[in-house]
NUZA-427134 format. One line per 8 residues: number of its first residue (from 1); for each residue x negated, y, z negated of C-alpha. Coordinates in steps of 0.1 Angstrom, whole numbers, plus 5000, padded with zeros to 4 digits. Layout:
! residues N
NUM	X,Y,Z ~ ...
***
This chain:
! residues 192
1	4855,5037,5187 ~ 4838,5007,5174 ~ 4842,5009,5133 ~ 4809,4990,5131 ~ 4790,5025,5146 ~ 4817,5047,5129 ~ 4798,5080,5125 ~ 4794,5095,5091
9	4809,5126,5107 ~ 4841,5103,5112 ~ 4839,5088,5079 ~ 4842,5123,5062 ~ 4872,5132,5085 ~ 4891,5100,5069 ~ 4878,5109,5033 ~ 4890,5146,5039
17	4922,5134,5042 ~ 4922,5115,5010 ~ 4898,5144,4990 ~ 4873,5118,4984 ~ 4837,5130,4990 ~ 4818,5105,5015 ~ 4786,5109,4988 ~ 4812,5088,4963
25	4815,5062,4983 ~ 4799,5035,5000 ~ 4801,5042,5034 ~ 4793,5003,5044 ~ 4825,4991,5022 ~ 4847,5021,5039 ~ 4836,5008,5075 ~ 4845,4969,5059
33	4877,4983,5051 ~ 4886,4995,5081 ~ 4878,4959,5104 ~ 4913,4942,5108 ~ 4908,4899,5109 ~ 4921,4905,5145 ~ 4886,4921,5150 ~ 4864,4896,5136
41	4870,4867,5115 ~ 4837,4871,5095 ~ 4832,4905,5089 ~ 4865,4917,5081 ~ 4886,4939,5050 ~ 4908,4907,5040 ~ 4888,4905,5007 ~ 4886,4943,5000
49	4923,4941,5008 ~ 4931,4921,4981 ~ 4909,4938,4959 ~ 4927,4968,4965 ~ 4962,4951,4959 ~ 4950,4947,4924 ~ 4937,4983,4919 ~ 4968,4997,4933
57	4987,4976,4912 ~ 4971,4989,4882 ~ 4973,5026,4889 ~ 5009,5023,4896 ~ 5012,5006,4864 ~ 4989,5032,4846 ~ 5005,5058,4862 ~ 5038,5046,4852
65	5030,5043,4814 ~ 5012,5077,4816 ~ 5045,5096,4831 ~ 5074,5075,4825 ~ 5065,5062,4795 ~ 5102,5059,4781 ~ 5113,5041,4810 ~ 5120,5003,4799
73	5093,4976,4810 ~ 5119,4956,4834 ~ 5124,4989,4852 ~ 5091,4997,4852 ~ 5080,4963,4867 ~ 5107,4966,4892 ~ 5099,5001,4902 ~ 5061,4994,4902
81	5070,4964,4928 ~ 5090,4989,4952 ~ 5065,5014,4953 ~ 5032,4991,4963 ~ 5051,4970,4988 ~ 5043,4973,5022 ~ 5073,4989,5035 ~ 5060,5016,5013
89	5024,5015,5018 ~ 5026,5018,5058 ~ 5041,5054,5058 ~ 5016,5066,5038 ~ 4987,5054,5059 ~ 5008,5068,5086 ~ 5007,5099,5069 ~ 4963,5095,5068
97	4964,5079,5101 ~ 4947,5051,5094 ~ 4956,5036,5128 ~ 4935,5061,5146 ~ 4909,5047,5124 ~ 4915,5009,5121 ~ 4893,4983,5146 ~ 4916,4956,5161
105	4915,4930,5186 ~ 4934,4938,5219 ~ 4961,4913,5214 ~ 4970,4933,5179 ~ 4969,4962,5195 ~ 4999,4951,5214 ~ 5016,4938,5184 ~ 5039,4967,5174
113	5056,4943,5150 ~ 5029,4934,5128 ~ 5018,4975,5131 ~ 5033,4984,5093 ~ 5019,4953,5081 ~ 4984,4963,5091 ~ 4984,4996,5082 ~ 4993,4986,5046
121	4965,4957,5044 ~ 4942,4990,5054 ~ 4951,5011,5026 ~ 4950,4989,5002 ~ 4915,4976,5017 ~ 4902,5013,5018 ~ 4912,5013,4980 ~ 4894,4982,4972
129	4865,5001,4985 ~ 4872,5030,4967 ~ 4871,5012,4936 ~ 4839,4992,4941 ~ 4823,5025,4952 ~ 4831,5035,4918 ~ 4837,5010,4896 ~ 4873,5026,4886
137	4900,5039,4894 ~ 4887,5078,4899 ~ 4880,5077,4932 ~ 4919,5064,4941 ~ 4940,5082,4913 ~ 4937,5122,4922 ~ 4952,5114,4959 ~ 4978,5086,4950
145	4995,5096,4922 ~ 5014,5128,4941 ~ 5027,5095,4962 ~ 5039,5076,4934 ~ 5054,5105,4917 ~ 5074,5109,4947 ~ 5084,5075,4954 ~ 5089,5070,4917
153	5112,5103,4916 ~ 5131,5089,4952 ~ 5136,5055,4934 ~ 5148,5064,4903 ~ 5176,5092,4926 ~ 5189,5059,4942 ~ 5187,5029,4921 ~ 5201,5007,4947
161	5166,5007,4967 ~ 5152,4990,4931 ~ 5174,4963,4934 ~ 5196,4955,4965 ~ 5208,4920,4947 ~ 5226,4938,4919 ~ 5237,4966,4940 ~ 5255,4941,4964
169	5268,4921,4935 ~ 5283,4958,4919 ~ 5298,4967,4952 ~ 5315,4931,4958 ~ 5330,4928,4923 ~ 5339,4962,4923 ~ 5363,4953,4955 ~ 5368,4916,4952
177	5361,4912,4915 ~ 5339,4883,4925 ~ 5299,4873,4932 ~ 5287,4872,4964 ~ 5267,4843,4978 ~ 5229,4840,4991 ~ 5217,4822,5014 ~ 5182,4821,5026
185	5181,4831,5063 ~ 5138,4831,5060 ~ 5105,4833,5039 ~ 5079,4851,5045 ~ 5047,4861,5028 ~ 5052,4881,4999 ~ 5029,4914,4999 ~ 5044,4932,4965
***
């Protein structure tokens, strides 16, 4: 299906999943969010994505203050980096199926390796139009804060996912009494 002539009827479907109501949104940004560059280099969610990085990034950080308000700012920063990352974000538009949802070009269709990548860029797109549609963060909040309570909660019962530098460096000067060394194998572009 073409997300250009998505139906309202499918619109409401992916909304359902998220408990927004369609009548909250603007169903034009929604369908925006939902075009992968693949698809068309003009019309596409790139700018609602990064829209959407930034309201994320400020309701994890809201959310944080609001329940974990003891926790130290260094741990909060570095907690609030694990949960919006991309490795994150893609199971959880897995979990709304936003694949079944997302227009791409035949070639990225193909591209299983750059799958999580997209997915993520979607979610955080569909919350950029979310947050236009309201002007806030009311229309993301109610449905994402049950996730970042529960990544949050997994994080915190395994600090070694926070921080797999000092882990490493615990574990080798716990054997060898001495620091490991890093070297940088590759760089890519950084996505939280």
């Amino acid at each position: 299906m073409s997300v250009s002539t998505m139906s309202s009827q499918n619109l409401n479907q992916l909304l359902a999943q998220f408990e927004v109501p369609i009548a909250s949104v603007n169903p034009d940004l929604l369908r925006l969010a939902l075009i992968d560059i693949s698809s068309s280099a003009q019309a596409n969610n790139e700018k609602l994505e990064f829209l959407g990085d930034a309201a994320l990034r400020l309701a994890a950080a809201e959310f944080l203050m609001e329940r974990y308000e003891e926790m130290a700012l260094g741990d909060m920063s570095a907690v609030r980096s694990h949960i919006v990352s991309d490795r994150v974000l893609a199971p959880i538009a897995k979990h709304y199926r936003l694949g079944d949802y997302l227009q791409l070009s035949k070639s990225a269709q193909g591209d299983k390796a750059g799958s999580d990548s997209r997915l993520a860029d979607a979610l955080e797109a569909i919350m950029g139009a979310l947050y236009l549609s309201a002007g806030n963060l009311s229309l993301i909040r109610p449905w994402l804060d049950g996730h970042l309570a529960r990544l949050t909660d997994e994080l915190q019962g395994d600090p070694a996912k926070q921080n797999y530098k000092a882990a490493l460096q615990e574990l080798t000067q716990a054997y060898d009494k001495a620091l490991p060394s890093y070297e940088v194998i590759e760089i890519s572009q950084v996505h939280g």
